[in-house]
C-alpha positions as CSV (number, residue, x, y, z in Angstrom):
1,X,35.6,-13.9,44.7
2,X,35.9,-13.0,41.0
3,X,33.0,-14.2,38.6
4,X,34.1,-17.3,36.3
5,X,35.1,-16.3,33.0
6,X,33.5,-17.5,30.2
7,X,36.0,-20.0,28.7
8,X,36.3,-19.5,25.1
9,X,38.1,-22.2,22.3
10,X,39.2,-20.9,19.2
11,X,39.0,-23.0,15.7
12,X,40.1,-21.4,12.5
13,X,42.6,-22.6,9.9
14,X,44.3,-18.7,9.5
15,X,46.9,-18.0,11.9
16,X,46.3,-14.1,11.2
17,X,42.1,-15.1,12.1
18,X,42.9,-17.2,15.0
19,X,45.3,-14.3,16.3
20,X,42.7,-11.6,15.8
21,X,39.7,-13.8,17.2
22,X,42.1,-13.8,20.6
23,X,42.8,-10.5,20.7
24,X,39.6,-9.9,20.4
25,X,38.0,-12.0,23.0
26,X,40.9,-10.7,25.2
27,X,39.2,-7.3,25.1
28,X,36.4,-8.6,27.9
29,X,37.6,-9.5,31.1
30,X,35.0,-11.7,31.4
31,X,35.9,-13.9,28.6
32,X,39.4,-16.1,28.2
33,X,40.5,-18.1,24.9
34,X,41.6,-21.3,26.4
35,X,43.0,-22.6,23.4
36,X,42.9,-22.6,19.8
37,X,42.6,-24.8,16.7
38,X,43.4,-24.9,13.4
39,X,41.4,-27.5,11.7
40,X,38.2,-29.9,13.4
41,X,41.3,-33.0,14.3
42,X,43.0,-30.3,15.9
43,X,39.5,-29.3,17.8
44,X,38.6,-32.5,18.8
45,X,41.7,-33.0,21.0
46,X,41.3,-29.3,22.6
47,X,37.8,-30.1,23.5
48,X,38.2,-33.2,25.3
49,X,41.6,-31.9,27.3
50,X,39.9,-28.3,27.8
51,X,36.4,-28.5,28.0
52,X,35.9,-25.0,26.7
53,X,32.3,-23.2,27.5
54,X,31.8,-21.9,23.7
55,X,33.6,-22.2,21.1
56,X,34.4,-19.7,17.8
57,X,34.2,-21.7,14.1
58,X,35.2,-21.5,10.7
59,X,33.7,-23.9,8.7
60,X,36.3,-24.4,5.8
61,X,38.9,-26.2,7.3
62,X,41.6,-28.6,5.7
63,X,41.8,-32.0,7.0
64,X,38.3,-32.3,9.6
65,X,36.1,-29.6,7.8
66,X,33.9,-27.4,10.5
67,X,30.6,-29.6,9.9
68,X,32.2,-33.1,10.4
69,X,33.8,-31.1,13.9
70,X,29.9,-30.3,14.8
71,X,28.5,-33.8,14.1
72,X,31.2,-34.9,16.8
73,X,31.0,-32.3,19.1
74,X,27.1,-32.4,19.8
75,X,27.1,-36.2,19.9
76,X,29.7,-35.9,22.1
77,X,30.8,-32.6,24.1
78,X,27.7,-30.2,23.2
79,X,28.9,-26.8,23.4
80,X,27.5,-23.4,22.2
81,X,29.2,-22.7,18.7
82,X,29.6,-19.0,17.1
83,X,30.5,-19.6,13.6
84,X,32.6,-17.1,12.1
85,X,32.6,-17.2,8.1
86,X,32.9,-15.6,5.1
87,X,30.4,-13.9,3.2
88,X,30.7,-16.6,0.1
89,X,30.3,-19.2,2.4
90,X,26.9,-18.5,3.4
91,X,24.6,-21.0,2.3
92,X,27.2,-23.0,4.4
93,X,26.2,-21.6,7.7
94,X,22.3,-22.8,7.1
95,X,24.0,-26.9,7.1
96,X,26.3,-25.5,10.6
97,X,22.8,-24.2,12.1
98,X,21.1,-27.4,11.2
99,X,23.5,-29.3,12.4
100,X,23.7,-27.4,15.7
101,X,25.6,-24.0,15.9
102,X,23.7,-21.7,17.6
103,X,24.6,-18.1,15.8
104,X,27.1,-16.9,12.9
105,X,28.8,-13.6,12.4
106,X,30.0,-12.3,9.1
107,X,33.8,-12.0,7.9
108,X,33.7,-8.4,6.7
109,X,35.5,-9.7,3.3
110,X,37.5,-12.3,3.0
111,X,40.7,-11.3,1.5
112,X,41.2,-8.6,3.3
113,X,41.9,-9.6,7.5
114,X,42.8,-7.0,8.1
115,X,39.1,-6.1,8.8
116,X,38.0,-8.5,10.9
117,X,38.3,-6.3,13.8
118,X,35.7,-4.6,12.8
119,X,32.8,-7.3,13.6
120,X,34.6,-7.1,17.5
121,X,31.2,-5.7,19.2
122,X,29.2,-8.0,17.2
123,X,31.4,-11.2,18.2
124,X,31.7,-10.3,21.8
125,X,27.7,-9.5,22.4
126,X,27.1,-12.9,20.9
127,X,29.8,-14.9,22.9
128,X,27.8,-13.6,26.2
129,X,24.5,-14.2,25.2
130,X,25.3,-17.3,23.8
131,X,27.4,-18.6,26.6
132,X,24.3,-18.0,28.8
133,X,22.6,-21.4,27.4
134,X,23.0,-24.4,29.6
135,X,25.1,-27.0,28.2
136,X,22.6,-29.9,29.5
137,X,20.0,-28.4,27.8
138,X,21.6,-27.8,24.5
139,X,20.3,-31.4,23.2
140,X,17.0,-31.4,23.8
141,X,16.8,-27.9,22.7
142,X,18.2,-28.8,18.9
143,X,16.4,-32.4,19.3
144,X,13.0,-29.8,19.3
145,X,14.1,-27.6,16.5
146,X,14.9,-30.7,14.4
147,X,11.2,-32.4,14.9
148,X,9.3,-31.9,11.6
149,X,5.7,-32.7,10.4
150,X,4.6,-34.5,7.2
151,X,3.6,-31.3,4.7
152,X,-0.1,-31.4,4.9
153,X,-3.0,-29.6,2.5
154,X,-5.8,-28.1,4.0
155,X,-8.7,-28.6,1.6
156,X,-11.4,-26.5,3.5
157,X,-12.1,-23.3,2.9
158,X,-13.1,-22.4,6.8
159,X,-11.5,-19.4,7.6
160,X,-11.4,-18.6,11.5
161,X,-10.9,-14.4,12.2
162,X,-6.9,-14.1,12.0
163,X,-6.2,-12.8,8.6
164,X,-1.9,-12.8,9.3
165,X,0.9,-13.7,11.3
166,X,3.9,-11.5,12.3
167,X,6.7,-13.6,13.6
168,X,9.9,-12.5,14.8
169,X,12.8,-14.3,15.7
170,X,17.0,-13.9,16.3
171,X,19.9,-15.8,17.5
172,X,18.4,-19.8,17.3
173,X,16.0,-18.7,14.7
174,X,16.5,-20.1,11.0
175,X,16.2,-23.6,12.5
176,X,13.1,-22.6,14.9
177,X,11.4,-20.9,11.9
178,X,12.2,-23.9,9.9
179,X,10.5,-26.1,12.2
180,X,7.2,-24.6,12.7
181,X,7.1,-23.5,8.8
182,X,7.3,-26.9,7.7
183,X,3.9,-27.6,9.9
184,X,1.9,-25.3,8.1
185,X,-0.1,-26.3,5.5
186,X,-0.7,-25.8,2.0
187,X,-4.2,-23.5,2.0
188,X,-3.4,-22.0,5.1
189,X,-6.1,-19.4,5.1
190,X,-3.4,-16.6,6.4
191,X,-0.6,-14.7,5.3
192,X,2.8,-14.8,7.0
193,X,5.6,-11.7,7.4
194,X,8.8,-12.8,9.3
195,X,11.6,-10.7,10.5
196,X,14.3,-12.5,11.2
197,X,17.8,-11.2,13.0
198,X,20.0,-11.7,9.5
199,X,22.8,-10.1,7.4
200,X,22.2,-8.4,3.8
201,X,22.5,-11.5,1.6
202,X,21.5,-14.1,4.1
203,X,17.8,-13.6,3.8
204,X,17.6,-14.5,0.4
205,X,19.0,-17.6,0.8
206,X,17.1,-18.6,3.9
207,X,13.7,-17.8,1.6
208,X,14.9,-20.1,-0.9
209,X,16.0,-22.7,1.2
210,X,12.5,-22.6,3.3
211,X,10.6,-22.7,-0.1
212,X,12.5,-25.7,-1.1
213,X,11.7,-27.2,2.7
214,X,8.1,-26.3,3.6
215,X,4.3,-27.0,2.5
216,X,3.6,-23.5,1.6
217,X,5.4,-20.4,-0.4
218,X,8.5,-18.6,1.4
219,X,10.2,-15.8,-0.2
220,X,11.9,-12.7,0.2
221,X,9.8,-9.8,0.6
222,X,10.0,-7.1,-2.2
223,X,8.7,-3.3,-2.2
224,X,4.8,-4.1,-3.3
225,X,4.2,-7.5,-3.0
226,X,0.6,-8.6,-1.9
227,X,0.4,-10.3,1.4
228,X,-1.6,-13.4,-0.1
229,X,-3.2,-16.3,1.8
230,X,-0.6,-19.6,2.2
231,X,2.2,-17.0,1.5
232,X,5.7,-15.9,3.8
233,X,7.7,-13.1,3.2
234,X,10.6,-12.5,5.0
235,X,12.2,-9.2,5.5
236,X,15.4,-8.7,3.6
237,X,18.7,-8.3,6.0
238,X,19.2,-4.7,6.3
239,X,15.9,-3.7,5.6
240,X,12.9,-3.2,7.8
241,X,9.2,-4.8,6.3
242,X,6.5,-2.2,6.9
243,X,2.7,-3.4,6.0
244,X,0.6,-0.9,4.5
245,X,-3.4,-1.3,3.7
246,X,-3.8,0.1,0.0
247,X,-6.9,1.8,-2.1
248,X,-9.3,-1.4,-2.7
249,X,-8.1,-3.1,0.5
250,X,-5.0,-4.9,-0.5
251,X,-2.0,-5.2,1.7
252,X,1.7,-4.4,0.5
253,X,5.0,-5.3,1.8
254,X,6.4,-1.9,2.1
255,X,10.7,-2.0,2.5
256,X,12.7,0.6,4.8
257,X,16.6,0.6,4.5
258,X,17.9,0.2,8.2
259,X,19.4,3.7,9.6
260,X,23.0,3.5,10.5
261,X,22.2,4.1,14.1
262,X,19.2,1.1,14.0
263,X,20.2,-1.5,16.4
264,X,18.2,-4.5,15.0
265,X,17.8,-4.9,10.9
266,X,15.2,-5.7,10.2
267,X,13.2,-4.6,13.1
268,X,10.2,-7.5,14.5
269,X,8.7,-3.9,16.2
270,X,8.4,-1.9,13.1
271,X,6.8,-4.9,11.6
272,X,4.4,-5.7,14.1
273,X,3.4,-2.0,14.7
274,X,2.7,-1.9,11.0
275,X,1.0,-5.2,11.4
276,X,-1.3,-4.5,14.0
277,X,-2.3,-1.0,12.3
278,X,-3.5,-2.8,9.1
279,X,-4.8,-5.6,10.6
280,X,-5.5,-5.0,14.1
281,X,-7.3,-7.8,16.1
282,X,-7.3,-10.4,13.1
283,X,-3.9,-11.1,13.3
284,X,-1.4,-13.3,15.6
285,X,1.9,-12.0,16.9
286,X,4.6,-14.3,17.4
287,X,8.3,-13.7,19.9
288,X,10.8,-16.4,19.1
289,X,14.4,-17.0,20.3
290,X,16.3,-14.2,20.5
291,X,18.8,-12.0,22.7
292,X,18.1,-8.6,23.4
293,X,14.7,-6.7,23.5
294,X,13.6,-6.4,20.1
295,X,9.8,-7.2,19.5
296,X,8.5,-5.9,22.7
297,X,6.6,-2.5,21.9
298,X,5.4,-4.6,18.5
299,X,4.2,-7.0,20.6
300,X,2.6,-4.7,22.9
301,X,1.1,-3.0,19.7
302,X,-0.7,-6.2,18.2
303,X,-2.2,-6.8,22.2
304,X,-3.2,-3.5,22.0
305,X,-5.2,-3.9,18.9
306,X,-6.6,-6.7,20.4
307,X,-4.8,-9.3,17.9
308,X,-3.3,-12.4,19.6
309,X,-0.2,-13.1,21.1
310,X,2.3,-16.1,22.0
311,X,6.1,-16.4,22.7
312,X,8.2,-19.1,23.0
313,X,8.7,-20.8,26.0
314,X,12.2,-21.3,27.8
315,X,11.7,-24.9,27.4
316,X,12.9,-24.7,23.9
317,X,14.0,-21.6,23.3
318,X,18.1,-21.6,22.6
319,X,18.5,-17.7,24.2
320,X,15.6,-16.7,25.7
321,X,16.1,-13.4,25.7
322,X,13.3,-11.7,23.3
323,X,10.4,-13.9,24.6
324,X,11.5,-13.3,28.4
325,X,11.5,-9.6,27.8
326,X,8.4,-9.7,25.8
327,X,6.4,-11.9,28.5
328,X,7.9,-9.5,31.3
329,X,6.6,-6.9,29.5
330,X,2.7,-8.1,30.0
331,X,2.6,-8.4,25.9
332,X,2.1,-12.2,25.7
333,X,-1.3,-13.9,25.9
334,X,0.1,-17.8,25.7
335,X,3.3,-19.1,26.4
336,X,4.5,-22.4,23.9
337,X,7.3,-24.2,23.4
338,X,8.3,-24.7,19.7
339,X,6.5,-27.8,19.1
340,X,3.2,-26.5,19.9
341,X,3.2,-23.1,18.2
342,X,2.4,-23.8,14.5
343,X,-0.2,-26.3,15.4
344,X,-1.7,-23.1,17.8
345,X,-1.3,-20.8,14.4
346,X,-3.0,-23.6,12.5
347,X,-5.8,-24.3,14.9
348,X,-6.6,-20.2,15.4
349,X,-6.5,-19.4,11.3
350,X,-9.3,-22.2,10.9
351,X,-11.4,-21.0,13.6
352,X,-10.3,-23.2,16.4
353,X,-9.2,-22.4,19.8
354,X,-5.9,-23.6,20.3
């Protein structure tokens, strides 16, 4: 008996992207496009009469825009959503993640369609990691994601041994990230580098909108900058963060352009290998949602070194793929869901034991 296809709905109001989208999907046998939409009204209907497995988004859409659709759908029908924009609609796709879409891809440009075959490898490797998440466990996963602590200031000036944490995180991040950021507190005695699965452009924006969000300063990392207590840099999409230990004992943020043949940009191993280097068994490794295998040997490095480390739990995570591969791996010292990780971060950088 042949395997059950993954059953795919498309929403888009372009004809020619709609087509393409199709064509595209059509490529794996394992996938079909059970219908297609060309505005949220439209998507509505096809959900209820199809009940599609996953379903492919643009967000502007005449009539029932793309974030009125996913209010609906994940009160409703919660599916696993692939949003599929254009590049000058990305501080849109931060309010589509929020609001429960699991992972975006990037338009090439948007004028010309012609191109959008060209993201075909990117759109089918998501659709089947992405289709892997239980549908009844899609709620409580966002619910998680979405809890958020008061900011709080930490007037002590304790200090426990963990001078940074490394955190790396992929599909189901910038909502993760978001959440445990927002429970660290101003005077965290610890500096923070993140390397977060994201497109050239993205990453700014995602600094800019943590900064505006959380109790301590985000931003995106530049060549030099000093790793500072109650600071977060994250990498820049396209570019892997490197840590290096300068003359007087400062640490820089040192910036690699991603090789054309680099499978993740920017890489969570390159980080935490240079991490673990510097800093060796005063810092914390984190492994956050994520497909593929990325973060493994960095992991393994900070262990090594004899720093600590913690991935996510399945519990919470929405693809569990990076912390499964990391924990396989013998890499991880605790396993947490979301919820519990920053206060662990907390509780370590101030000398505790959590």
């Amino acid at each position: 008996m042949s395997a059950k296809k993954i059953r795919v709905l498309v929403v888009d109001d372009s004809a020619y992207h709609r087509r393409t989208l199709v064509k595209i999907i059509g490529l794996d046998p394992r996938m079909e496009v059970v219908g297609t939409a060309g505005d949220g009204e439209e998507a509505i209907k096809r959900v209820v009469n199809l009940k599609p497995d996953l379903i492919t988004l643009d967000l502007e859409m005449p009539r029932m825009d793309g974030f009125t659709f996913l209010r609906w759908l994940m009160r409703n029908f919660p599916r696993p959503v692939l949003v599929v924009t254009s590049r000058d609609s990305n501080k849109s796709v931060f309010k589509a993640l929020d609001l429960g879409a699991v992972d975006f891809v990037v338009k090439p440009v948007k004028y010309a369609s012609i191109q959008l075959g060209t993201i075909e490898g990117e759109v089918l490797e998501k659709i089947r990691e992405i289709s892997s998440l239980r549908v009844e466990d899609l709620p409580a996963k966002l619910s998680a994601m979405a809890e958020k602590a008061p900011p709080r200031v930490i007037h002590s000036a304790a200090k426990g041994k963990y001078r940074l944490v490394a955190i790396g995180a992929s599909t189901g991040g910038p909502p993760a990230l978001q959440s445990i950021l927002t429970k660290m507190p101003r005077g965290l005695p610890v500096g923070i580098v993140i390397s977060q699965h994201m497109p050239e452009g993205f990453t700014r924006l995602f600094s800019e909108r943590l900064n505006r969000l959380v109790g301590i300063r985000v931003s995106e990392a530049r060549q030099g900058d000093v790793v500072e207590d109650g600071r977060a840099f994250i990498a820049p999409g396209g570019e892997h963060l490197v840590l290096k230990r300068q003359t007087g004992g400062r640490v820089t943020v040192g910036l690699v352009k991603a090789g054309e043949k680099d499978r993740y940009a920017p890489s969570i191993d390159m980080m935490m290998h240079s991490a673990a280097e510097v800093y060796r068994d005063r810092m914390i490794g984190v492994i956050m949602t994520g497909m593929g295998d990325d973060g493994v040997q960095g992991m393994k490095s900070v262990k090594e070194a004899g720093g600590l480390t913690i991935a996510e739990s399945e519990q919470t995570c929405i693809v569990y793929g990076m912390p499964r591969e990391a924990i396989n791996s013998g890499a991880v010292d605790k396993v947490l869901p979301l919820g519990e990780i920053g206060d662990a971060i907390i509780s370590r950088c101030q000398g505790g034991s959590g």
